[in-house]
C-alpha positions, 0 to 999 in steps of 0.5 A: 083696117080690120075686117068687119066680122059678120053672123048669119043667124039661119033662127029668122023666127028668133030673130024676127020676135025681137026686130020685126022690122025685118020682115021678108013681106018685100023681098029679101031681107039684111042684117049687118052684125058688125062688132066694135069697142066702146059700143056704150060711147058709140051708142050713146053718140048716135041714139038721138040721130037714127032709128033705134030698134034695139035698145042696148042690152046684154044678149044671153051668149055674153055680147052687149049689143044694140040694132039700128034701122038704117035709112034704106031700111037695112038692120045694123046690129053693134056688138062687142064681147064684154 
């Protein structure tokens, strides 16, 4: 099993403009940014049984990506480098 790669973008203001489900008013906050393959069949299979709160689209630095809100209240981000 590979490992999962993970980001920490300290631009939280940047963030936070496009996924204000993150929020620090509660404490600490999470992001997961976690890169796969086929993210348009991942997407396509769990978009009617989450909380999507980013829709698919293809970020400035080159990855397709999408964010869910888990059922703690986590950010999970899907990428993959197209």
């Amino acid at each position: 099993m590979k490992p999962i790669k993970t980001t920490y973008n300290w631009r939280f203001g940047a963030i936070a403009a496009d996924l204000p489900e993150i929020t620090r008013q509660d404490g600490g906050s999470l992001l997961l940014y976690i890169q796969t393959k086929e993210i348009r069949k991942l997407h396509d299979q769990i978009k009617d049984k989450v909380n999507v709160v980013k829709g698919l689209e293809k970020a400035f630095y080159g990855a397709t990506e999408f964010s869910i809100q888990d059922i703690n209240g986590y950010i999970l981000t899907f990428a993959e480098d197209e």
